[in-house]
KETORLUM-73905 format. One record per residue (C-alpha): x negated, y, z negated; residue in one letter; residue number from 1. Coordinates in steps of 0.5 Angstrom, whole numbers. Layout:
// KETORLUM-73905
@u = X	v = Y	w = Z	residu = A	num = NUM
...
//
This chain:
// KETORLUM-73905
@u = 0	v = 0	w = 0	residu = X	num = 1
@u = -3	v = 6	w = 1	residu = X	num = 2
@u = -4	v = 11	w = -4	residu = X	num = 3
@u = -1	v = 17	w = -4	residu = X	num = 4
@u = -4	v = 24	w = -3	residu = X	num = 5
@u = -8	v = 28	w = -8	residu = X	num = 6
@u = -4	v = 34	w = -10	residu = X	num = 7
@u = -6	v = 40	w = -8	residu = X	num = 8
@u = -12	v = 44	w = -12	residu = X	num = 9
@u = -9	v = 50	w = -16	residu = X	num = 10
@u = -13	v = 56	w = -15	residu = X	num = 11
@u = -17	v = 58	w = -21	residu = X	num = 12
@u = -13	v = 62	w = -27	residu = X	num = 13
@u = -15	v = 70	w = -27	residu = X	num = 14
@u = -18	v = 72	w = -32	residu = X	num = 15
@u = -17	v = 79	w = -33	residu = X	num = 16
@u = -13	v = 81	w = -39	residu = X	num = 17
@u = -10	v = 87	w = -39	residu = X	num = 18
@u = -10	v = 87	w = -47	residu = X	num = 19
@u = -18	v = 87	w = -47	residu = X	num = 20
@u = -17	v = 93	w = -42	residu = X	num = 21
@u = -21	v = 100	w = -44	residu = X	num = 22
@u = -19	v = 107	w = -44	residu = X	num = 23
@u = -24	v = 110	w = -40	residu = X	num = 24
@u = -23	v = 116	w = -45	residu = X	num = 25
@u = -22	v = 112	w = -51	residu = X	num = 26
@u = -21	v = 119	w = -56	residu = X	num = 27
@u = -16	v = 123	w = -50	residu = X	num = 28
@u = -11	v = 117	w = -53	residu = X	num = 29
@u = -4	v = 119	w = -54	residu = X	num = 30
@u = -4	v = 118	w = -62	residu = X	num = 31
@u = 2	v = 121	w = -67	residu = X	num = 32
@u = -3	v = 127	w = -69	residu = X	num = 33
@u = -5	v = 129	w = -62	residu = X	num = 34
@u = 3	v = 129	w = -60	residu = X	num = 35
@u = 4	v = 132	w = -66	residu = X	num = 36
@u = 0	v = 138	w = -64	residu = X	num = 37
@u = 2	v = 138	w = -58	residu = X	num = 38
@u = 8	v = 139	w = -61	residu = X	num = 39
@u = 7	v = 144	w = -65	residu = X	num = 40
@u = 3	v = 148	w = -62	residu = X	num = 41
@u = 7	v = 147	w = -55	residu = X	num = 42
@u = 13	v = 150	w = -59	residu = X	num = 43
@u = 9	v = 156	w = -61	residu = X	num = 44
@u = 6	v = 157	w = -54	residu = X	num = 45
@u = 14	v = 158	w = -52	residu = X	num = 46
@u = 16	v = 163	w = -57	residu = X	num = 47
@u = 10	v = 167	w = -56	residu = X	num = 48
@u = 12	v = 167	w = -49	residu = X	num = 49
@u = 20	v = 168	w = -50	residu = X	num = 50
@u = 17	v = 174	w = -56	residu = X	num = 51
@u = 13	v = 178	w = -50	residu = X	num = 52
@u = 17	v = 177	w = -45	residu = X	num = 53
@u = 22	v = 181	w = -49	residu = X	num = 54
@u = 17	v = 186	w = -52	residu = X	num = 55
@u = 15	v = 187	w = -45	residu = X	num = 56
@u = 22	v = 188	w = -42	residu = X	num = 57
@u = 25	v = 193	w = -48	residu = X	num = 58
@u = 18	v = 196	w = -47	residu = X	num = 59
@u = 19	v = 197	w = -39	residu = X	num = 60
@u = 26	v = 199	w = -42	residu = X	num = 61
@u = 24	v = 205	w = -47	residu = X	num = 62
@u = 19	v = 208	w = -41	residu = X	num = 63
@u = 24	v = 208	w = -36	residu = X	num = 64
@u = 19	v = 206	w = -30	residu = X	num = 65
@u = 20	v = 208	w = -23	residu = X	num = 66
@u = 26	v = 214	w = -26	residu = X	num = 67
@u = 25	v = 221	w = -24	residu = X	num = 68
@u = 23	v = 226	w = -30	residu = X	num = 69
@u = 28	v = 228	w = -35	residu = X	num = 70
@u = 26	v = 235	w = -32	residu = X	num = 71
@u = 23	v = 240	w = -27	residu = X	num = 72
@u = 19	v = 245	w = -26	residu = X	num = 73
@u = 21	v = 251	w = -23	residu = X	num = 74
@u = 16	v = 256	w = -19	residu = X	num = 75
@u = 10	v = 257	w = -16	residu = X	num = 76
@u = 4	v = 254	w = -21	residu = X	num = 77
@u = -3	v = 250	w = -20	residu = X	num = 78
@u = -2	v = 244	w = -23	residu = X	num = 79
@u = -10	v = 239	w = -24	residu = X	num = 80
@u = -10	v = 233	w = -27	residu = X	num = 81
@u = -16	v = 228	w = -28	residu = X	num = 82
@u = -12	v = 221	w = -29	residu = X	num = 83
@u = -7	v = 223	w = -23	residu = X	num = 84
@u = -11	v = 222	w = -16	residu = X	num = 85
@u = -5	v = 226	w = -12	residu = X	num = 86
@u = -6	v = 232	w = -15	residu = X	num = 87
@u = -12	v = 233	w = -12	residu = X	num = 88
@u = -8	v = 232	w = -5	residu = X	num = 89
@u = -3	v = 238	w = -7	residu = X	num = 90
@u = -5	v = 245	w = -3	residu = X	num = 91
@u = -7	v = 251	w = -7	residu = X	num = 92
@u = -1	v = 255	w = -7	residu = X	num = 93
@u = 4	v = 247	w = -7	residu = X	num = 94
@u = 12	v = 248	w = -6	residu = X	num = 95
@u = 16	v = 245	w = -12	residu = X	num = 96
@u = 19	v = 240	w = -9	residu = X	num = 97
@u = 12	v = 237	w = -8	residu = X	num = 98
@u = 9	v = 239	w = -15	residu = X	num = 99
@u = 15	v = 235	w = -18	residu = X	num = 100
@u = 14	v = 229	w = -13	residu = X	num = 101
@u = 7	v = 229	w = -16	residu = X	num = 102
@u = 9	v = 230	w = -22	residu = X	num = 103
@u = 14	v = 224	w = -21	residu = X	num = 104
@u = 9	v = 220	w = -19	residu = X	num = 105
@u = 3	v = 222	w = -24	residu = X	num = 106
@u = 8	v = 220	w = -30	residu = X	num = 107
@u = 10	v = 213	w = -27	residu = X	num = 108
@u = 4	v = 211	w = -26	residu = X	num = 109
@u = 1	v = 213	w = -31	residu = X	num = 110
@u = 8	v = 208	w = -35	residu = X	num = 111
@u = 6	v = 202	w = -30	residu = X	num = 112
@u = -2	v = 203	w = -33	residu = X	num = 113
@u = 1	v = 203	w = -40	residu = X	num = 114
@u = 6	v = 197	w = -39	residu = X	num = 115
@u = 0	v = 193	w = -35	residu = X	num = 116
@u = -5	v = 195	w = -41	residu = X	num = 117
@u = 1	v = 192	w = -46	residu = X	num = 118
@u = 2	v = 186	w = -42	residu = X	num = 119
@u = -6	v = 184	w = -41	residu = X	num = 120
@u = -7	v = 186	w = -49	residu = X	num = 121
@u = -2	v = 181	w = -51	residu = X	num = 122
@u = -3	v = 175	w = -47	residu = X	num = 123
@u = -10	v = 175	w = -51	residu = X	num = 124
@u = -7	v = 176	w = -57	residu = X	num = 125
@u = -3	v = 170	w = -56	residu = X	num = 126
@u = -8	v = 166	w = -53	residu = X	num = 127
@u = -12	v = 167	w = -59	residu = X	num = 128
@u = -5	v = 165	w = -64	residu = X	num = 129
@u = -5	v = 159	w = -59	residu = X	num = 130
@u = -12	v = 156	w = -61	residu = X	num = 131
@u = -10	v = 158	w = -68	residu = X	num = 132
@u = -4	v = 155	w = -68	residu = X	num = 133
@u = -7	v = 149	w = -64	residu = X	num = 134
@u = -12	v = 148	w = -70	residu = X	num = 135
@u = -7	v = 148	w = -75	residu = X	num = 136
@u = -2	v = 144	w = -72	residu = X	num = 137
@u = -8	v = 139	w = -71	residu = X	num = 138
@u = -10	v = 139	w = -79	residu = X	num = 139
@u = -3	v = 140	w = -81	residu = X	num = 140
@u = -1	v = 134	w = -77	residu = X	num = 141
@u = -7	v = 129	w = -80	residu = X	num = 142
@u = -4	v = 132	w = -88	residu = X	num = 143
@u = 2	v = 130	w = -86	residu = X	num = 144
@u = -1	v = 123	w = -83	residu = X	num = 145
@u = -6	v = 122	w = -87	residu = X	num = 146
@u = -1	v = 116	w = -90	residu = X	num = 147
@u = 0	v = 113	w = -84	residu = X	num = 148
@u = -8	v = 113	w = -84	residu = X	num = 149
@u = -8	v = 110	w = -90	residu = X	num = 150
@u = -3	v = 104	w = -89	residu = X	num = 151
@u = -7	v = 102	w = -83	residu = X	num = 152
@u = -13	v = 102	w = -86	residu = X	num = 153
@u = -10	v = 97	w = -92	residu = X	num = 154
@u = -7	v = 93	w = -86	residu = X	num = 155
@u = -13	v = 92	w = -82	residu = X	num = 156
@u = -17	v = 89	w = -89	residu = X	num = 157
@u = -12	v = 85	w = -90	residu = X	num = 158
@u = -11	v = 82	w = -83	residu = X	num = 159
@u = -18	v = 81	w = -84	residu = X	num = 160
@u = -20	v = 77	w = -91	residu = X	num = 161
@u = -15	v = 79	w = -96	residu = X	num = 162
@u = -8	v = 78	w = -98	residu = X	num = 163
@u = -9	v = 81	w = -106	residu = X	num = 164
@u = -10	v = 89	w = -102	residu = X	num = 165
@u = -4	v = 93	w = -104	residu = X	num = 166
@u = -2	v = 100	w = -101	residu = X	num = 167
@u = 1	v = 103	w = -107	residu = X	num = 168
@u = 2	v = 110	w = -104	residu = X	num = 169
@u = 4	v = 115	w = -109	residu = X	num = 170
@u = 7	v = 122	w = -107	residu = X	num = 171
@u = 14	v = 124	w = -106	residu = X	num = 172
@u = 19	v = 120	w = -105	residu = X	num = 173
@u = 21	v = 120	w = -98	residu = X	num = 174
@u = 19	v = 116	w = -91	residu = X	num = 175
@u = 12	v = 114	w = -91	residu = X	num = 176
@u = 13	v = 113	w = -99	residu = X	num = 177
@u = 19	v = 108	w = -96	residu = X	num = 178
@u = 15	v = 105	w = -91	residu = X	num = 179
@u = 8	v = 104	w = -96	residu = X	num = 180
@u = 13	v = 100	w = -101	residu = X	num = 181
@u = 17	v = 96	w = -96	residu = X	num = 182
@u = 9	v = 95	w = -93	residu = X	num = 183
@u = 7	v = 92	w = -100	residu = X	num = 184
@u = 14	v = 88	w = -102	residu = X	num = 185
@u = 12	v = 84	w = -95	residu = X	num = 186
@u = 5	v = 82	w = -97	residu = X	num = 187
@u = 7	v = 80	w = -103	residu = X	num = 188
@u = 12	v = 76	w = -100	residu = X	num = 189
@u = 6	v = 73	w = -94	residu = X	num = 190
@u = 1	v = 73	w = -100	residu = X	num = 191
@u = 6	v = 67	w = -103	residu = X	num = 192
@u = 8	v = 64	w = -97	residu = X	num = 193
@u = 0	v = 63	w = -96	residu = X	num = 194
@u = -2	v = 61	w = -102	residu = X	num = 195
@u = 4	v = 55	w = -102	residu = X	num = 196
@u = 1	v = 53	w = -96	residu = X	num = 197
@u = -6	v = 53	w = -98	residu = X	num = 198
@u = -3	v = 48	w = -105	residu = X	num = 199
@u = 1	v = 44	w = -100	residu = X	num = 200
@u = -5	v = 42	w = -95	residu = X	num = 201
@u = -10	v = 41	w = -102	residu = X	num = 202
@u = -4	v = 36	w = -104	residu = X	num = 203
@u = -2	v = 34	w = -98	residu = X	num = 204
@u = -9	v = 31	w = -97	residu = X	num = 205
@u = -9	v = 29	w = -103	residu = X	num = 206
@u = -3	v = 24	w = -102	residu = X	num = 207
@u = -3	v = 23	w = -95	residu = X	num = 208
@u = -11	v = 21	w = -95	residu = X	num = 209
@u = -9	v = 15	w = -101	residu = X	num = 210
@u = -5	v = 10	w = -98	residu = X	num = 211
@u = -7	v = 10	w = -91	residu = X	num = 212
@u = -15	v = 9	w = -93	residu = X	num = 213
@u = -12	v = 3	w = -99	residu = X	num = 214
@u = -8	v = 0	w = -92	residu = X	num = 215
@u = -15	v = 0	w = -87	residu = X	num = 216
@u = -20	v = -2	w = -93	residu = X	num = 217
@u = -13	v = -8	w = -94	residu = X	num = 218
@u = -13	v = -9	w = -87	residu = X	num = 219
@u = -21	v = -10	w = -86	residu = X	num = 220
@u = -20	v = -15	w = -92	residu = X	num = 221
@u = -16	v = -20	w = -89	residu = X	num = 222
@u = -19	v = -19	w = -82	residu = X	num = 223
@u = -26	v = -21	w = -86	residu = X	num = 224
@u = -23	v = -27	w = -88	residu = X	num = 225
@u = -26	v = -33	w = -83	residu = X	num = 226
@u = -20	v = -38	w = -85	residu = X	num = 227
@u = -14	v = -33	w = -82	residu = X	num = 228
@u = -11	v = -35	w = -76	residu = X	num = 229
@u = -12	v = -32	w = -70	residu = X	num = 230
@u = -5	v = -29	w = -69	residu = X	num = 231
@u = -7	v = -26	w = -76	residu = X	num = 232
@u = -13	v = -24	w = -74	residu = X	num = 233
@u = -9	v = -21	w = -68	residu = X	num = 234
@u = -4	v = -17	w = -72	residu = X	num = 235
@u = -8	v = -14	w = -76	residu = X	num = 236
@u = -12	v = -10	w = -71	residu = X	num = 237
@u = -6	v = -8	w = -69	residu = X	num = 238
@u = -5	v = -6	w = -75	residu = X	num = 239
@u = -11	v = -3	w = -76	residu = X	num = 240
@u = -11	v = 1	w = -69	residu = X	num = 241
@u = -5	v = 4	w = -71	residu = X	num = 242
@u = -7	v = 6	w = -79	residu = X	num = 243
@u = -13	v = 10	w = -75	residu = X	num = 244
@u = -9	v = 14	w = -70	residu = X	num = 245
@u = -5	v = 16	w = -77	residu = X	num = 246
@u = -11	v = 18	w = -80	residu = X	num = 247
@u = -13	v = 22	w = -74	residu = X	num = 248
@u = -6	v = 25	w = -74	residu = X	num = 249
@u = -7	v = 27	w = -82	residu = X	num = 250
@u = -14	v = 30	w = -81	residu = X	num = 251
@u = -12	v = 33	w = -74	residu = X	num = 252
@u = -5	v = 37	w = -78	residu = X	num = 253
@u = -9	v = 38	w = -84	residu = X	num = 254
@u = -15	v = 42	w = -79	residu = X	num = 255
@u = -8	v = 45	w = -76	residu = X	num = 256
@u = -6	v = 48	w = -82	residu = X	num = 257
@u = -13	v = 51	w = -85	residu = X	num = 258
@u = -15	v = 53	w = -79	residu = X	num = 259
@u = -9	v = 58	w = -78	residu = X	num = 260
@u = -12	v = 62	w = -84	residu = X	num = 261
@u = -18	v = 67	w = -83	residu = X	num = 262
@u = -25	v = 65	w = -85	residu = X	num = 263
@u = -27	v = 68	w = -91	residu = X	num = 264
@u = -33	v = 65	w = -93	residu = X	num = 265
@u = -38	v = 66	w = -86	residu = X	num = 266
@u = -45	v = 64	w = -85	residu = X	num = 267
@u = -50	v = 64	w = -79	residu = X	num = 268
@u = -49	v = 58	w = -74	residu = X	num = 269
@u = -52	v = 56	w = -67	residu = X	num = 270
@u = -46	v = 55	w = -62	residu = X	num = 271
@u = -52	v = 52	w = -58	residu = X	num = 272
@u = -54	v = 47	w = -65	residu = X	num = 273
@u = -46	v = 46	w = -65	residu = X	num = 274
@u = -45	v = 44	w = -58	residu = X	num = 275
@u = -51	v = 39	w = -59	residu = X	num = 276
@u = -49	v = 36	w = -64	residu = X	num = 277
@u = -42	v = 35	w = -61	residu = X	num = 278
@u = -45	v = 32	w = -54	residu = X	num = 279
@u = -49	v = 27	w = -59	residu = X	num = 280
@u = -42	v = 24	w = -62	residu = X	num = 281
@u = -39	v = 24	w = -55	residu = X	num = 282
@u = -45	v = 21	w = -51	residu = X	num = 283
@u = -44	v = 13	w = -53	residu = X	num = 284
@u = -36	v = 15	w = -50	residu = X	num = 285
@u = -39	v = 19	w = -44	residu = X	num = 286
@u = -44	v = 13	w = -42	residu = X	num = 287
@u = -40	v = 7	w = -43	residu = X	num = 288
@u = -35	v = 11	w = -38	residu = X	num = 289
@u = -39	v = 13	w = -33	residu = X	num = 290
@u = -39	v = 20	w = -34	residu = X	num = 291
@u = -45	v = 25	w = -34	residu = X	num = 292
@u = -46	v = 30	w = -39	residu = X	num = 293
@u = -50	v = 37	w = -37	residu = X	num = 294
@u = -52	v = 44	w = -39	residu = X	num = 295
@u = -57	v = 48	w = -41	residu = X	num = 296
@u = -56	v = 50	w = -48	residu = X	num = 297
@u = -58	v = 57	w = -50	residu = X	num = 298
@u = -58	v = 60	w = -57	residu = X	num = 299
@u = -52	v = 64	w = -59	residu = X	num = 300
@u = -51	v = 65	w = -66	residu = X	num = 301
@u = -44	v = 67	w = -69	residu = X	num = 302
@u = -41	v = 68	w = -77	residu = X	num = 303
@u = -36	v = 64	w = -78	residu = X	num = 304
@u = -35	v = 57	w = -81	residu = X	num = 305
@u = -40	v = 51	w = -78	residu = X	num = 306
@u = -35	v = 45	w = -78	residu = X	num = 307
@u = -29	v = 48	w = -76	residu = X	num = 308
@u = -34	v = 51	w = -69	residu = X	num = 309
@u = -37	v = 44	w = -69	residu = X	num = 310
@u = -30	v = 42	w = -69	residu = X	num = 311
@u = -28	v = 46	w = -64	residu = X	num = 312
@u = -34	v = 44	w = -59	residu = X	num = 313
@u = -32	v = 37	w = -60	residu = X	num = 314
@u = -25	v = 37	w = -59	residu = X	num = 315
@u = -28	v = 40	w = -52	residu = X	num = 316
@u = -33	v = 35	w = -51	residu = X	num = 317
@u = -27	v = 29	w = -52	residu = X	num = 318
@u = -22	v = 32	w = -48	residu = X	num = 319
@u = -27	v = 33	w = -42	residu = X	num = 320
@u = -30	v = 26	w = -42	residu = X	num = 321
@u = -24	v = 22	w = -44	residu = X	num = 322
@u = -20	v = 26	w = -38	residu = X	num = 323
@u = -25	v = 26	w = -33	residu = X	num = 324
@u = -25	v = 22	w = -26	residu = X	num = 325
@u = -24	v = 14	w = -27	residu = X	num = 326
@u = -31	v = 11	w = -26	residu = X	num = 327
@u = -33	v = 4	w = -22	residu = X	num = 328
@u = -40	v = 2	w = -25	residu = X	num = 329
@u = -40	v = -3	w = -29	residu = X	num = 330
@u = -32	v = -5	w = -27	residu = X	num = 331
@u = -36	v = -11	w = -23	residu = X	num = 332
@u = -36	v = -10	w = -15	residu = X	num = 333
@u = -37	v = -3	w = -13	residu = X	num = 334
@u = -31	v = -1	w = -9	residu = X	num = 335
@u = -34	v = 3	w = -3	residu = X	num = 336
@u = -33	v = 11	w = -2	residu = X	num = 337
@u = -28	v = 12	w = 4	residu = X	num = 338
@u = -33	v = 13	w = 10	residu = X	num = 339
@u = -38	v = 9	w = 6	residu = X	num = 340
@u = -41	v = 4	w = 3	residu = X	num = 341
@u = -44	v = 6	w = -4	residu = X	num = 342
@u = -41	v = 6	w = -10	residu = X	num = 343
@u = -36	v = 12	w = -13	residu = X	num = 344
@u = -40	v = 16	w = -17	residu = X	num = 345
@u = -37	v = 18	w = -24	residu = X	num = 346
@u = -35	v = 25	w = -27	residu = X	num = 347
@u = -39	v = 30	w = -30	residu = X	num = 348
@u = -38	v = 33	w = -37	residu = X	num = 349
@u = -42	v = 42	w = -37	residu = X	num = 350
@u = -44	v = 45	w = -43	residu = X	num = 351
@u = -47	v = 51	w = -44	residu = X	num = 352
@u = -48	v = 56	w = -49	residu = X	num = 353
@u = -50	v = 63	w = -48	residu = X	num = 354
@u = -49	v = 70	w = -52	residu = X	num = 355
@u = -47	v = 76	w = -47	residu = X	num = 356
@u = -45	v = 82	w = -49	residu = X	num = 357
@u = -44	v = 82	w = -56	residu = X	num = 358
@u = -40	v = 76	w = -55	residu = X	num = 359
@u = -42	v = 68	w = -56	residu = X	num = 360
@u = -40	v = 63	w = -51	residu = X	num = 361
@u = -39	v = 57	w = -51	residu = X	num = 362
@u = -37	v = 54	w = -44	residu = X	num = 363
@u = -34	v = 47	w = -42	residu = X	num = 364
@u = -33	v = 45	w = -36	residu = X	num = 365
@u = -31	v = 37	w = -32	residu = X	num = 366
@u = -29	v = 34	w = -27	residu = X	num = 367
@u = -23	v = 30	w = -27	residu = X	num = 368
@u = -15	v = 30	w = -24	residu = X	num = 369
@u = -13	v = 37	w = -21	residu = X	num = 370
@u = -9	v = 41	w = -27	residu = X	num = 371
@u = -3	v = 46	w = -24	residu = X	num = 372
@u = -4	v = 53	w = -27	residu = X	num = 373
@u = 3	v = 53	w = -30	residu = X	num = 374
@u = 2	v = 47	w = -35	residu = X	num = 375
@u = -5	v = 51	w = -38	residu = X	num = 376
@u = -1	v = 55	w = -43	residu = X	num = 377
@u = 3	v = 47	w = -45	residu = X	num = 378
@u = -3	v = 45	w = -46	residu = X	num = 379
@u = -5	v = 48	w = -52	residu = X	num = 380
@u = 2	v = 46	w = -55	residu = X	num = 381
@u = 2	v = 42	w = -61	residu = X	num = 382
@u = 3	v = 34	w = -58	residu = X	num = 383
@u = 4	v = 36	w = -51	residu = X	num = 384
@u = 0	v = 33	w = -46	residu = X	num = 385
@u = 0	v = 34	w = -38	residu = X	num = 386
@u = 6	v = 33	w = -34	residu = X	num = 387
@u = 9	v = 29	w = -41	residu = X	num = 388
@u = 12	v = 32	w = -47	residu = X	num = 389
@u = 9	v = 28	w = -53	residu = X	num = 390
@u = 3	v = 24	w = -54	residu = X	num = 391
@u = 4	v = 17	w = -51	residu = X	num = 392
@u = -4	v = 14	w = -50	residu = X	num = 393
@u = -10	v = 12	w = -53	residu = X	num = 394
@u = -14	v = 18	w = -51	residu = X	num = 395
@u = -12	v = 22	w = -58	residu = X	num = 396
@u = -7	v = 25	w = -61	residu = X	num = 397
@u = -5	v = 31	w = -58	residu = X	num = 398
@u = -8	v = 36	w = -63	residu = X	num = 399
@u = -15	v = 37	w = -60	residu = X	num = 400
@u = -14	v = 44	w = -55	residu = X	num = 401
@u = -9	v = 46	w = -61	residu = X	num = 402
@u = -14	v = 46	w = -66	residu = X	num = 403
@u = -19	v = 49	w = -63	residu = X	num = 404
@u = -15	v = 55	w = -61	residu = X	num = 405
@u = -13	v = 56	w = -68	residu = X	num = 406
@u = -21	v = 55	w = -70	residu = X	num = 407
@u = -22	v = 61	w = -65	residu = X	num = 408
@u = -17	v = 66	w = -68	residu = X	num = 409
@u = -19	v = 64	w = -74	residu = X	num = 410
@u = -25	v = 67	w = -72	residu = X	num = 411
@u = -24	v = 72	w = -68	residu = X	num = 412
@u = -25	v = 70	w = -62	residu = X	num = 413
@u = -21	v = 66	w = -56	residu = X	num = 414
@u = -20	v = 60	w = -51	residu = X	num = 415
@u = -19	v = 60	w = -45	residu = X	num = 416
@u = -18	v = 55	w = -39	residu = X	num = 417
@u = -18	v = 55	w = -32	residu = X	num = 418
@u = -17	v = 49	w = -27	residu = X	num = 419
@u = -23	v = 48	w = -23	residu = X	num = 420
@u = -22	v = 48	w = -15	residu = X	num = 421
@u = -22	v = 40	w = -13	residu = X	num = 422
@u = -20	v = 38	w = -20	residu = X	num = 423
@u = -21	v = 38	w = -28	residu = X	num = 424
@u = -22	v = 45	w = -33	residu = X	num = 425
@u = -26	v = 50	w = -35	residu = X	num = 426
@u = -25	v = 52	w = -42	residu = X	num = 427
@u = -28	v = 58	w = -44	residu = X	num = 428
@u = -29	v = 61	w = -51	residu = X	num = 429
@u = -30	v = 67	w = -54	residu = X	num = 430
@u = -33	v = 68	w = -61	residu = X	num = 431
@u = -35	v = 75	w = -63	residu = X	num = 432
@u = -43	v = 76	w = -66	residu = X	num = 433
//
């Protein structure tokens, strides 16, 4: 029967993140203080301008601009001036019709440069007032949310380690005094929800670890016994397979649970003396399948919890060596390649570690079967599995890309996976040094 097509390759999964995305001009962000200002100077920028333009107006009014002189001068006279330019176009001896139009023309002229000085005056007046205004809405705006400063503070130290920090806002009582109480009442209840969590996991590990390491030492046991027969012997490794996968799955959950929380206590560690340590564990596995483990391994030193990294560089290494391409050496008769006669090569597991700005690196990548790039977030998923809702297999029990991710939010990093072009993943992790 011949076998169905390969699906096609995914493409690649971008990485680009617009949560990452800086602003080219982080200080020009538009915080509450800055809006405020804005605010607050912008209304005053518009009363002042409202302000001038009526002064202006009445001003305009109260001289009279452009309307003849309430008198008029009456006989022949000589008439110099040294602000009015057209006296000196009067003749010697002018008739009075001219000499009022010169008059006429003086005065207004004279009202228009007085307007225009009045104008000129006040818009440097108001721009200056504007800057003050500015400067004050500025220091007014961070008084008011100082606070606000002070809550954030508080939040970010207890997001990053501890869950005892309080806000304890004094003041009036009024909306940010509200805020900072409803803040504290929440970490009150945060800080016992996960210091039940933390006695639930000491005692679930107590009391979940007792019966099944009593049930594998009754198993290994019975199985030791050379007189047993052999569907005896049969049933119990049975048994003992399934009481193993249960030990996993308690280890996994418990891992599960701890590692959701922060890091406190951190250390030094060498993602590459972590990832080598791994590879160590998994060669044996990688050897008898067939699979090529690779990858150069450079220093990158972290500071966080070493067996939880360890913990997350082995998941990793499992995943891409028990998922990998199926090999044929040692399976008897080499099974020729299509258009050729040798034998089918097996997969290949690439580690590396690196340290590229500012950040540690820990990459995995192999080959194996082609992942569509709408089941990657699945499978970070607790007991999700490609193309299958719940474990069912052999290879593990579901738990690893799950563990590893909440490991890397533990310390400050992240996980990402993208389908290689042909088939397998590269999963990529982040962790701040």
């Amino acid at each position: 029967m011949a076998a169905s097509p390969a699906p096609p390759a995914a493409p690649p999964k971008p990485t680009w993140d617009p949560r990452k995305v800086e602003a080219p001009f982080p200080w020009l962000r538009p915080t509450i203080r800055i809006r405020l200002t804005l605010l607050y100077g912008g209304m005053f920028l518009i009363a002042g301008i409202l302000l001038l333009s009526i002064i202006y107006l009445l001003a305009a009014q109260a001289l009279n601009v452009g309307s003849d002189l309430p008198f008029r001068v009456t006989g022949k006279s000589s008439v110099t001036s040294d602000s009015c330019a057209n006296f000196r176009l009067l003749p010697q001896r002018p008739t009075e019709a001219q000499l009022n139009a010169a008059l006429n023309e003086c005065v207004n002229t004279m009202r228009q440069n007085a307007l225009d000085n009045l104008l000129s005056r006040s818009l440097l007046a108001l721009l200056g007032l504007a800057v003050i205004a500015f400067a004050f809405g500025y220091a007014m705006a961070g008084r008011v949310l100082s606070p606000l400063g002070r809550i954030t503070r508080t939040a970010r130290r207890v997001a990053g380690t501890d869950l005892t920090r309080r806000i304890e806002l004094d003041g009036p009582d009024d909306e940010l005094k509200e805020l900072s109480d409803t803040f504290d009442e929440m970490l009150d209840r945060l800080e016992r929800a996960f210091t039940a969590q933390q006695r639930f996991v000491g005692n679930a590990s107590h009391e979940l670890r007792t019966p099944l390491a009593i049930n594998r030492t009754l198993l290994e046991v019975h199985l030791s016994d050379p007189g047993a027969p052999p569907e005896l012997h049969q049933l119990g490794k049975t048994l003992l397979a399934t009481n193993e996968r249960s030990e996993q799955l308690v280890e996994g959950l418990l891992l599960l649970a701890r590692s959701d929380n922060q890091i406190v206590e951190r250390k030094p560690v060498d993602l590459a003396e972590v990832a080598d340590r791994a590879v160590d564990q998994v060669r044996g596995e990688a050897e008898a399948k067939g699979v090529e483990i690779r990858g150069e391994r450079g220093a990158a030193v972290v500071q966080g919890n070493g067996v939880l990294l360890e913990r997350i560089a082995l998941n990793l290494v499992q995943n891409a060596v028990r998922y990998n391409v199926p090999s044929q050496e040692g399976q008897g008769e080499a099974l020729p390649e299509k258009g050729g006669g040798g034998r089918r090569e097996g997969g290949w597991v690439e580690v590396t570690t690196e340290a590229q700005h500012g950040q540690a690196v820990l990459v995995v990548s192999n080959t194996g079967p082609v992942v569509p790039a709408y089941e990657i977030d699945n499978l970070f998923e607790p007991f999700r599995r490609l193309r299958t809702e719940r474990t069912g297999s052999d290879k593990g029990v579901g738990l690893g890309l799950s563990i590893a991710r909440s490991v890397a939010r533990a310390h400050g990093g992240r996980i990402i996976a993208e389908p290689r072009e042909g088939g397998g993943l590269m999963m990529r992790v982040t962790l701040p040094i």
